[in-house]
C-alpha positions as CSV (number, residue, x, y, z in Angstrom):
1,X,-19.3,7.3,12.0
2,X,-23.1,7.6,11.4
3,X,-25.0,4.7,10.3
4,X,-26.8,6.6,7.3
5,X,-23.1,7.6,6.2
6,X,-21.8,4.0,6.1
7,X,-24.8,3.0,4.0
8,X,-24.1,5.6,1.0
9,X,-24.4,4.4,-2.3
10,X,-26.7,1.5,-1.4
11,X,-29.7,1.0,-3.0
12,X,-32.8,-0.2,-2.3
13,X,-32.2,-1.0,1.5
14,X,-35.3,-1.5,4.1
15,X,-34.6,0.0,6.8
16,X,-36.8,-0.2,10.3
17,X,-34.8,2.1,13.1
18,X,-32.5,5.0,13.3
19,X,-30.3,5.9,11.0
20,X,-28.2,8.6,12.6
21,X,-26.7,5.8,15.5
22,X,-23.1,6.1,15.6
23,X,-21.3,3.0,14.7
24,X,-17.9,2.3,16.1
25,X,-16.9,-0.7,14.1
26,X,-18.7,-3.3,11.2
27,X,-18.3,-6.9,10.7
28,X,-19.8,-10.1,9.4
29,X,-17.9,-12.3,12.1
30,X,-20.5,-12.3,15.1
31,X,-17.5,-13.2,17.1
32,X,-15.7,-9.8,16.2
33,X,-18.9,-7.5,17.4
34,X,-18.4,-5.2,20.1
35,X,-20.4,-2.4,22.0
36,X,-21.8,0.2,18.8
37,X,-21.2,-2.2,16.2
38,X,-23.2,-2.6,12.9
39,X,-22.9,-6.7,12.3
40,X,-23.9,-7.8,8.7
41,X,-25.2,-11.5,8.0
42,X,-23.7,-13.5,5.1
43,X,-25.2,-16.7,3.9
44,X,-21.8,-18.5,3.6
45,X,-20.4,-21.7,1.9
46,X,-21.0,-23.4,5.4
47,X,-22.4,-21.5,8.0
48,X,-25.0,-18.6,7.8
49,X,-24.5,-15.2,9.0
50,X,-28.3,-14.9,10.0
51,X,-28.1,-17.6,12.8
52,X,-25.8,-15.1,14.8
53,X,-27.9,-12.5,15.0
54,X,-28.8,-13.0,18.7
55,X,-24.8,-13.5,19.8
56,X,-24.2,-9.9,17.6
57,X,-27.0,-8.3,19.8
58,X,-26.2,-9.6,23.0
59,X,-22.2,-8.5,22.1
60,X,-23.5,-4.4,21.6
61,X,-24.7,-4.6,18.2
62,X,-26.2,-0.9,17.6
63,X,-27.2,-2.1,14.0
64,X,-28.2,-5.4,11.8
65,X,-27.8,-5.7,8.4
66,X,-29.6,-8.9,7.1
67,X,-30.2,-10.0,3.6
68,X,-33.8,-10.2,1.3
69,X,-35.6,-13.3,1.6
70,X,-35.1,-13.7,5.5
71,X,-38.8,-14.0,7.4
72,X,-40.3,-10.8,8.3
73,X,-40.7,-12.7,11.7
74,X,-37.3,-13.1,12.3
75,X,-37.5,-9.3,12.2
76,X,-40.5,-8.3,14.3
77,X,-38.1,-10.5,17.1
78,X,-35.5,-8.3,16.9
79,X,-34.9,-5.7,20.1
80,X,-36.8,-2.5,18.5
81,X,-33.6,-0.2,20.0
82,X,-32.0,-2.3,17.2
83,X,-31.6,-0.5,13.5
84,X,-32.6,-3.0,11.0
85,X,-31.5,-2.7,7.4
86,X,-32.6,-5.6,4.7
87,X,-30.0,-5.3,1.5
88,X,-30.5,-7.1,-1.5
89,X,-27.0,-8.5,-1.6
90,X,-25.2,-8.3,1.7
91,X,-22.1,-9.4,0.4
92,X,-21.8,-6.4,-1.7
93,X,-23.4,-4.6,0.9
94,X,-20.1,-5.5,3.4
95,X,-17.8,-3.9,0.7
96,X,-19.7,-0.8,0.5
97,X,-20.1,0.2,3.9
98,X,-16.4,-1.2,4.6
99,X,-15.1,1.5,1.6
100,X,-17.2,4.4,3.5
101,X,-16.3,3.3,6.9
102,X,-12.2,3.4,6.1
103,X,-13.0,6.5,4.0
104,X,-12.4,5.0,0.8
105,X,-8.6,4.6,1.1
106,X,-8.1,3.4,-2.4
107,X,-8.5,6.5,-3.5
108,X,-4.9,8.0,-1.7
109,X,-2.9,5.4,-3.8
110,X,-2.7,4.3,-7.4
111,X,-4.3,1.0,-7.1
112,X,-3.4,-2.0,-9.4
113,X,-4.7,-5.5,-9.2
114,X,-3.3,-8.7,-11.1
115,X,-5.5,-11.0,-11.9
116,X,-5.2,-14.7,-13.8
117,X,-5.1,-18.5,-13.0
118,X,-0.8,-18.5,-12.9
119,X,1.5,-15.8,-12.6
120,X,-0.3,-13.5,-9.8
121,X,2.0,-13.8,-6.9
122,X,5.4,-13.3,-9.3
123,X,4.2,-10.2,-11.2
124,X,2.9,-8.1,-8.4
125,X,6.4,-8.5,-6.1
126,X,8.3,-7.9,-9.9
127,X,6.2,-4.7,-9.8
128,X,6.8,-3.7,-6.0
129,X,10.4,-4.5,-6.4
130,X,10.5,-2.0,-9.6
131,X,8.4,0.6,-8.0
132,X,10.8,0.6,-4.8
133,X,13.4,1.0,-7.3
134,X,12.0,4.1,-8.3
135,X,11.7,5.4,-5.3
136,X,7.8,4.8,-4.3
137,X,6.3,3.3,-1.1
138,X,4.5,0.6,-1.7
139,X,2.0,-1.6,-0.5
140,X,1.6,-5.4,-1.3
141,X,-1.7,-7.5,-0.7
142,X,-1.4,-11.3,-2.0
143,X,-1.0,-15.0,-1.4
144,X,1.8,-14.9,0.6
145,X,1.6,-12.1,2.8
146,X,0.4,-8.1,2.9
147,X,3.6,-5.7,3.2
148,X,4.2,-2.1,3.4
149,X,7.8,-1.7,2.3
150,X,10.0,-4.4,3.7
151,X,7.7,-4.5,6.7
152,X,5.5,-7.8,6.2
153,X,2.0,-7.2,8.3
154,X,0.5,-10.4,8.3
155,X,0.9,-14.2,6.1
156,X,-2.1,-14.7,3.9
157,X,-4.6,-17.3,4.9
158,X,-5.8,-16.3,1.2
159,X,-5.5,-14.6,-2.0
160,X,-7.8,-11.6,-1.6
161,X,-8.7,-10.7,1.6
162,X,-12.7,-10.0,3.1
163,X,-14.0,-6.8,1.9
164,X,-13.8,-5.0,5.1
165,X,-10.0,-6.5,5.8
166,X,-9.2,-5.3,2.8
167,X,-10.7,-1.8,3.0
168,X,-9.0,-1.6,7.0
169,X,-5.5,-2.9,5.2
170,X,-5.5,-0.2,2.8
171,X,-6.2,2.6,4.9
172,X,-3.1,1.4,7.3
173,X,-0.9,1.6,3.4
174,X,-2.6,4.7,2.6
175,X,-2.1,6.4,6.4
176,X,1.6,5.0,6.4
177,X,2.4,7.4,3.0
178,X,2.2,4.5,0.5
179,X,1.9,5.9,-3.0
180,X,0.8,2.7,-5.1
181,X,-0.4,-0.8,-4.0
182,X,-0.4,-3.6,-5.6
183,X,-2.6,-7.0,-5.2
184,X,-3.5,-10.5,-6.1
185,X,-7.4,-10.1,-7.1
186,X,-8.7,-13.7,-7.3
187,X,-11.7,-15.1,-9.0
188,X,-12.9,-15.8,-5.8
189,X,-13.3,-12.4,-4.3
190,X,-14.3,-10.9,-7.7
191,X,-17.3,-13.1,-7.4
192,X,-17.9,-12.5,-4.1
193,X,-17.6,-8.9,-4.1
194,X,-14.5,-8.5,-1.9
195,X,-13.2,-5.4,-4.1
196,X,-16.6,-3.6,-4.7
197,X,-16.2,-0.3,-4.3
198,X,-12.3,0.0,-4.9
199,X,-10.8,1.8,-7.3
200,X,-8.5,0.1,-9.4
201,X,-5.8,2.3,-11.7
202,X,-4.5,-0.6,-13.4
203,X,-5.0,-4.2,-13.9
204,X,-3.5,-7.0,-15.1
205,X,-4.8,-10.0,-16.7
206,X,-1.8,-12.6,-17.1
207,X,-3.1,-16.1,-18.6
208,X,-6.4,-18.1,-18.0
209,X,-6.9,-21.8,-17.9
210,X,-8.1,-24.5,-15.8
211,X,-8.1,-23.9,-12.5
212,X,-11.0,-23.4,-9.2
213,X,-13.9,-25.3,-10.6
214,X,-15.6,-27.0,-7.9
215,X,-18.9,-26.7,-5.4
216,X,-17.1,-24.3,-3.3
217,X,-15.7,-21.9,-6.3
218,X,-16.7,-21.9,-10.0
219,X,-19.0,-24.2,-11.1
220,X,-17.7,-24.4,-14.8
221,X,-14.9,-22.7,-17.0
222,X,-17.2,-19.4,-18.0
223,X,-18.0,-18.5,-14.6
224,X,-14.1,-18.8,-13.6
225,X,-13.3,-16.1,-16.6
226,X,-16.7,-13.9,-16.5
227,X,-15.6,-13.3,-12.5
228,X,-12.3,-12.4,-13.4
229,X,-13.2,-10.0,-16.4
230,X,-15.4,-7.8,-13.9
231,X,-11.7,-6.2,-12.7
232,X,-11.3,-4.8,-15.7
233,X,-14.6,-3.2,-15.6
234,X,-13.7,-1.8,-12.6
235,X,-10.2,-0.4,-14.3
236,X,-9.0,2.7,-16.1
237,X,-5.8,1.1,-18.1
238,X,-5.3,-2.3,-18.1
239,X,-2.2,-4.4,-19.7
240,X,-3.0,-8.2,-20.7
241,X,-1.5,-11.1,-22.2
242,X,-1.0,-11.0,-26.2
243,X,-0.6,-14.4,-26.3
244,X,-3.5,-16.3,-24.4
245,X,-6.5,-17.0,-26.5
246,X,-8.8,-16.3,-23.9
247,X,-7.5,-13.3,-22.5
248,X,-6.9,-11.6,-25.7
249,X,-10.9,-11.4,-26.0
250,X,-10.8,-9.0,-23.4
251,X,-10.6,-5.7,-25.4
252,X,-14.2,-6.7,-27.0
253,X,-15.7,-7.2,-23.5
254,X,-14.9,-4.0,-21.9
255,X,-14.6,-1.3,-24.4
256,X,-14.2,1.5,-22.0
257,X,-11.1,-0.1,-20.4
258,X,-7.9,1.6,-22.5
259,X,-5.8,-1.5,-23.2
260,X,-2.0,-2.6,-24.3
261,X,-1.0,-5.5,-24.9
262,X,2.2,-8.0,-24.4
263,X,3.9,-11.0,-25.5
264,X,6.5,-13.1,-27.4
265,X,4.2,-14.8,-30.4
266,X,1.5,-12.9,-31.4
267,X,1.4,-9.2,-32.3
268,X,1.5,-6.9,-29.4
269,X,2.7,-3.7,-28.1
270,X,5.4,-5.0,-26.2
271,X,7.2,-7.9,-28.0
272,X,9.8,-10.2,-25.8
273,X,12.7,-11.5,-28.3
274,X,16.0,-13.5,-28.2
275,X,14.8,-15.4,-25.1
276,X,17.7,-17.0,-23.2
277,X,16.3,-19.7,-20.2
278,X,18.8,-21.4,-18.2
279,X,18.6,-23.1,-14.7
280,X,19.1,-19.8,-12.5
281,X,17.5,-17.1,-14.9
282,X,15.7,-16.2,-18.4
283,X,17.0,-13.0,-20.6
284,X,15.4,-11.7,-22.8
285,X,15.5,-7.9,-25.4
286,X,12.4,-5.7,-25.6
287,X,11.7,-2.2,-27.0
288,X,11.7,-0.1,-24.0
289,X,11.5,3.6,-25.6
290,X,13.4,4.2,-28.5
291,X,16.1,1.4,-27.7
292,X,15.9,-2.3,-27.6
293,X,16.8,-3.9,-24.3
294,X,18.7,-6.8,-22.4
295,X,16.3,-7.9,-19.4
296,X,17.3,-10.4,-16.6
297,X,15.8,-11.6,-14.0
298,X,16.8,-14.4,-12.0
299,X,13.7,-16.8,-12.0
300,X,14.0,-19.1,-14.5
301,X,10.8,-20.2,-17.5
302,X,9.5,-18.6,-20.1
303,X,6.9,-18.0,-17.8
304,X,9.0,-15.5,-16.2
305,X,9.6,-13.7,-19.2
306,X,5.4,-13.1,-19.5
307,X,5.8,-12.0,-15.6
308,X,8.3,-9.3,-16.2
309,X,7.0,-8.1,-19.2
310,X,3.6,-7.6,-17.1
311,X,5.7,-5.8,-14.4
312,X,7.8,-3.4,-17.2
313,X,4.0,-2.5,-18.8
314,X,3.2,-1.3,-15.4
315,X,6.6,0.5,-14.0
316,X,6.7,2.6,-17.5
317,X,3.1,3.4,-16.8
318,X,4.1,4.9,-13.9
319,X,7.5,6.7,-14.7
320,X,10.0,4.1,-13.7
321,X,13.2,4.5,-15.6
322,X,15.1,1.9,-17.8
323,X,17.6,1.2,-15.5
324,X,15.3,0.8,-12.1
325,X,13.1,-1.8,-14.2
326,X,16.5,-3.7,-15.0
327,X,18.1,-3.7,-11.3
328,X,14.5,-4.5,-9.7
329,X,13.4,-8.0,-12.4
330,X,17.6,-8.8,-11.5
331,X,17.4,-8.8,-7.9
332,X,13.7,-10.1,-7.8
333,X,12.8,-13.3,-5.7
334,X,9.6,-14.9,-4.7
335,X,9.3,-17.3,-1.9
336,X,7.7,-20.6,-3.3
337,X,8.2,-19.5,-7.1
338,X,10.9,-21.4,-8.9
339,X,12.7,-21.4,-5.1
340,X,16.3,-23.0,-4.9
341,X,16.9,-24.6,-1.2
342,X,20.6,-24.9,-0.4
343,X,21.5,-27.5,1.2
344,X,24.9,-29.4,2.5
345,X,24.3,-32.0,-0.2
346,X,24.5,-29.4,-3.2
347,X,21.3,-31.2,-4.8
348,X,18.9,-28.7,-7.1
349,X,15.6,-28.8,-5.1
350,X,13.2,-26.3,-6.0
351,X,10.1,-25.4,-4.8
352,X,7.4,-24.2,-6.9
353,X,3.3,-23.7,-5.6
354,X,2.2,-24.9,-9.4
355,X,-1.1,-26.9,-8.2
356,X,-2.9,-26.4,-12.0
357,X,-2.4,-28.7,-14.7
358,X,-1.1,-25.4,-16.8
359,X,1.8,-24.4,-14.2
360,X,2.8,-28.0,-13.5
361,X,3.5,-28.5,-17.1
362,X,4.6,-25.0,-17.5
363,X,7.2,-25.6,-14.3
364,X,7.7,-29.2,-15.6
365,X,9.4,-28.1,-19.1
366,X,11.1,-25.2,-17.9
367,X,13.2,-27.6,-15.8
368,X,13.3,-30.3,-18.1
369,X,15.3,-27.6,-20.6
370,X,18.1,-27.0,-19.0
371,X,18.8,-30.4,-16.2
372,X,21.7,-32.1,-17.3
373,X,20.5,-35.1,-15.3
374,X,16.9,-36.2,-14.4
375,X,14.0,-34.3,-13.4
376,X,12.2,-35.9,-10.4
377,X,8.4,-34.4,-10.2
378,X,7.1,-34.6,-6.3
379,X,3.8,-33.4,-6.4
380,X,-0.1,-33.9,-5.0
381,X,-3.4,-32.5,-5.5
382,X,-5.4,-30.0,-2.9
383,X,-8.4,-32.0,-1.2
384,X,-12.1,-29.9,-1.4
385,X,-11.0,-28.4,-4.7
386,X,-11.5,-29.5,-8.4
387,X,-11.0,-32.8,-8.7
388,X,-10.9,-33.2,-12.5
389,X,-7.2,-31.8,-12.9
390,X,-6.0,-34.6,-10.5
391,X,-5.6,-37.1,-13.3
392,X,-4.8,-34.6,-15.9
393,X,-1.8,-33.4,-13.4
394,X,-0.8,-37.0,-13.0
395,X,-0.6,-37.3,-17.0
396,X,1.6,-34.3,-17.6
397,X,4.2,-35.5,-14.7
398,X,4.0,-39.0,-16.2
399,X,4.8,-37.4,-19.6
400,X,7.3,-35.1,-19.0
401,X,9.5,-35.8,-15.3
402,X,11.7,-39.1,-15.7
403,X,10.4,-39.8,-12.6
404,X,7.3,-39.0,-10.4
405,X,6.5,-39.5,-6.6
406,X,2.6,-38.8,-6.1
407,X,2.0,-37.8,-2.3
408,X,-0.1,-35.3,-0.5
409,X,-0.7,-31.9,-0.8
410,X,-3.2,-30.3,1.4
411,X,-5.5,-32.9,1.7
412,X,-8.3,-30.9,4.2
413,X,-11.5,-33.2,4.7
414,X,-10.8,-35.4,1.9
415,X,-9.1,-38.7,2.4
416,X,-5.8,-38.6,1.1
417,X,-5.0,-42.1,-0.3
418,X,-8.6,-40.8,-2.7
419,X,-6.7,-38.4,-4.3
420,X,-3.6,-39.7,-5.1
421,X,-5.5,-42.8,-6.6
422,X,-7.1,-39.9,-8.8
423,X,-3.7,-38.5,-9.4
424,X,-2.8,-42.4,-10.8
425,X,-5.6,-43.1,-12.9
426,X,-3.2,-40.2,-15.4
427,X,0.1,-40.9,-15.0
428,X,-0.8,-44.7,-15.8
429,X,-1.7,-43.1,-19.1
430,X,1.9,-42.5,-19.9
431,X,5.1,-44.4,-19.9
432,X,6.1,-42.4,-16.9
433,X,8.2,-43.9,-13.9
434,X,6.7,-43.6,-10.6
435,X,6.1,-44.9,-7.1
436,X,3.0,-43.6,-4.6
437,X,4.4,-42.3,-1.5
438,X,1.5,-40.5,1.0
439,X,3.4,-39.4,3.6
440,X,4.5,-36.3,2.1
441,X,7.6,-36.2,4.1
442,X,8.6,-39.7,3.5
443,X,8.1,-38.4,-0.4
444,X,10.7,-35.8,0.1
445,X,13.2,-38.4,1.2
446,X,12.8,-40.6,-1.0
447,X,12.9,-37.8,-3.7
448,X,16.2,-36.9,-1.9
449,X,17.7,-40.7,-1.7
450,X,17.4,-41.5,-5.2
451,X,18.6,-37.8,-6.6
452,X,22.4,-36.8,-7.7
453,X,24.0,-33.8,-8.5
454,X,23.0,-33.7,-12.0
455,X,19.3,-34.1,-11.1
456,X,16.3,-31.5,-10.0
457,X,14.2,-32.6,-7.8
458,X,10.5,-30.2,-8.0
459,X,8.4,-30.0,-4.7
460,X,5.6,-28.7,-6.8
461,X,2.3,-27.4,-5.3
462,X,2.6,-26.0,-1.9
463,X,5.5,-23.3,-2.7
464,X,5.3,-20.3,-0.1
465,X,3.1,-22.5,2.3
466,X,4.4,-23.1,5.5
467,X,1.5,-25.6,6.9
468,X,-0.1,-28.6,5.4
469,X,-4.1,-28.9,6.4
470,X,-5.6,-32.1,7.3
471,X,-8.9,-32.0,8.5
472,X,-8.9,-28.5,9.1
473,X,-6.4,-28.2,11.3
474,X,-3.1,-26.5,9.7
475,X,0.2,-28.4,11.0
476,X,3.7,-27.0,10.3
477,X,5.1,-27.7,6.9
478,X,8.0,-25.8,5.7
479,X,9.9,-27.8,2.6
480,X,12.9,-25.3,2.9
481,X,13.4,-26.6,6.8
482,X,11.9,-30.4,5.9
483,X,14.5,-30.5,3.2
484,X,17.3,-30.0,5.0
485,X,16.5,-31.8,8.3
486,X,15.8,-35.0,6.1
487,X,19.5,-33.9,4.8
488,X,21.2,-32.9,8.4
489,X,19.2,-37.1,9.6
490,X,17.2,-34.4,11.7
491,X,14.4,-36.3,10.6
């Protein structure tokens, strides 16, 4: 593709060279450029895309495409066969050219992203599953891993993939027939311009509360929702959450997005009643056209019940029928969302990736409804993230689990003994039982020894994950297998 066609809709570029070089491939990862290539520089969290300039050039790079502000004799320097192009934003900038490069592939599906701090991962595979049901392809990009169909492509190393990932994934859904896709869109890549340039059908906003404030994401709680609003600016329809304070603002903020609501407490267009929870599902009726309905779906907390009706908004949007939306939230399962691991010793041990205050107490009470016996909360905090929720985490477990084990999480470059000291300065708050146990597999076990049948245990926080990072190197760690080695003595 021609340079000049990559760059359209682009304003205000500077451009020294030719614009009609053919470009075979773009990136911002020197390390990816090849022979033809257009490399763009990002100023990142911890390296900057401008020192790499030089490796780009020497690997082929036809083109460079730095941002404002870098020296004009950084520029004279460069090889004059080189196109130059200075953008004001070259973040943006990525998303742009990666839309025109892969065609703009959005625009062969009906696109719908989910956004909010809890509830992302389970609503978009409740709407794939229903969608399926209905007899559409579909496509899947999200926390645990991009699908097309039952095919899985690749795990997720993070919510929302790089712009021009993204824009390459959906081109592969769109060229394989898909007919909708649905994704996680984080905070993260809202502010950083990872879906510029798509175009959403429909989004979903499911809750919003404390969650990603720190150096590396949102520096306070209006910059976490303000990011997260811009999908909606970027949508046609959108369905939201009746019942959250914060999201119910929405409407006000982007009066050209057509919006319907749901919910089981405040007024809405789609009301949940007669809610049933129990330890292997939640039921609940709604008006689905003229007739009110029994829904089931076998992930248990009233959580669940905000999830599906998300999902149901959706499917009738798109012509699902009454009975494919009650067979798909039915047969629904998430890996790492209110999981059950069997195991020889017929102990309840669920895993669950709640790592927020909000979804540890949400998780937390939904358990502590319908265990006969004890609840038993094993949980840590993520190193290099926020750390104010760590003793506000430690609090609610303290408050509501009859006993807690604080261990690790992912602890990345921080010291873990830091953060579970953190995690202890709020569960001594309470009356709470609980021990300190680092070693997150030595947690497990002990979790495991003290437990009987009548008990849950929780593994809250890493869910789906099947790695635990310390020190930027991600080692296996699979609870589902952990669990039952320390059960089989394997360990």
């Amino acid at each position: 593709m021609k340079l000049r066609e990559i760059l359209v809709g682009l304003e205000g570029l500077k451009v020294r060279g030719d614009l009609e070089v053919e470009i075979n491939n773009l990136d911002k990862d020197s390390r990816n450029i090849k022979q033809g290539d257009l490399f763009i520089a990002i100023k990142g969290f911890s390296t900057d895309g401008h020192e790499y300039i030089e490796t780009a050039i020497t690997q082929g790079a036809k083109a460079i495409m730095l941002e404002e502000g870098v020296s004009v004799e950084l520029i004279k320097k460069l090889p004059k066969e080189v196109t130059v192009i200075v953008a004001k934003d070259t973040r943006y900038a990525l998303a742009i050219c990666s839309c025109n490069f892969y065609a703009n592939p959005s625009r062969r599906f009906k696109l719908i992203g989910v956004t909010g701090t809890k509830g992302k991962t389970t609503t978009t595979f409740m709407i794939k599953k229903i969608l399926e049901k209905a007899g559409k392809k579909v496509g899947l990009i999200g926390t645990i891993a991009t699908y097309i169909g039952d095919e899985k492509l690749e795990d997720s190393d993070r919510t929302t993939p790089e712009s021009n990932k993204l824009q390459q994934i959906f081109a592969k859904m769109a060229d394989a027939g898909c007919e909708a896709v649905v994704m996680e869109v984080s905070s993260q890549s809202l502010k950083l311009h990872r879906v510029a340039g798509s175009e959403f059908d429909i989004g979903v906003f499911t809750n919003f509360s404390k969650d990603h404030i720190s150096e590396k994401e949102h520096p306070d709680m209006e910059d976490y929702f303000n990011s997260k609003v811009e999908l909606f600016k970027m949508c046609k329809t959108a369905f939201i959450n009746a019942d959250d304070y914060h999201v119910a603002k929405l409407p006000k903020l982007v009066p050209n997005c057509t919006i319907t609501t749901y919910g089981i407490d405040n007024f809405c267009n789609m009301l949940a009643k007669d809610i049933t929870i129990t330890n292997s599902y939640v039921d609940f009726k709604v008006k689905l056209g003229m007739r009110n309905e029994r829904i089931k779906t076998g992930i248990p907390g009233r959580f669940s019940v905000y999830n599906s009706l998300a999902a149901i908004c959706i499917a009738e949007k798109l012509g699902a029928t009454i009975d494919q939306i009650k067979e798909a939230l039915e047969e629904v399962r998430v890996p790492g969302r209110s999981e059950l691991v069997n195991n020889s010793k017929e102990l309840t041990i669920m895993i669950d990736y709640a790592h927020s205050p909000e979804s540890l107490e949400n998780i937390l009470n939904a358990v502590k409804s319908y265990t006969r016996g004890r609840v038993i909360s094993v949980f840590g905090c993520g190193g290099d993230r926020d750390t104010s929720k760590r003793p506000i985490m430690g609090e609610i477990s303290g408050r509501i689990a009859d006993f807690t084990i604080i261990t690790s999480d992912n602890p990345r470059t921080e010291e873990p003994q830091k953060i579970v000291e953190q995690i202890e300065e709020g569960i001594k708050k309470t009356k709470g039982k609980y021990t300190v146990i680092v070693d997150r597999i030595e947690a497990i076990k002990e979790a495991i020894k003290m437990a009987d049948k009548k008990d849950i245990i929780l593994l809250a926080g890493k869910g789906h994950e099947p790695y635990q990072e310390i020190n930027g190197v991600k080692h296996s760690f699979d609870e589902r297998i952990i669990v039952n080695d320390i059960i089989e003595n394997k360990i």
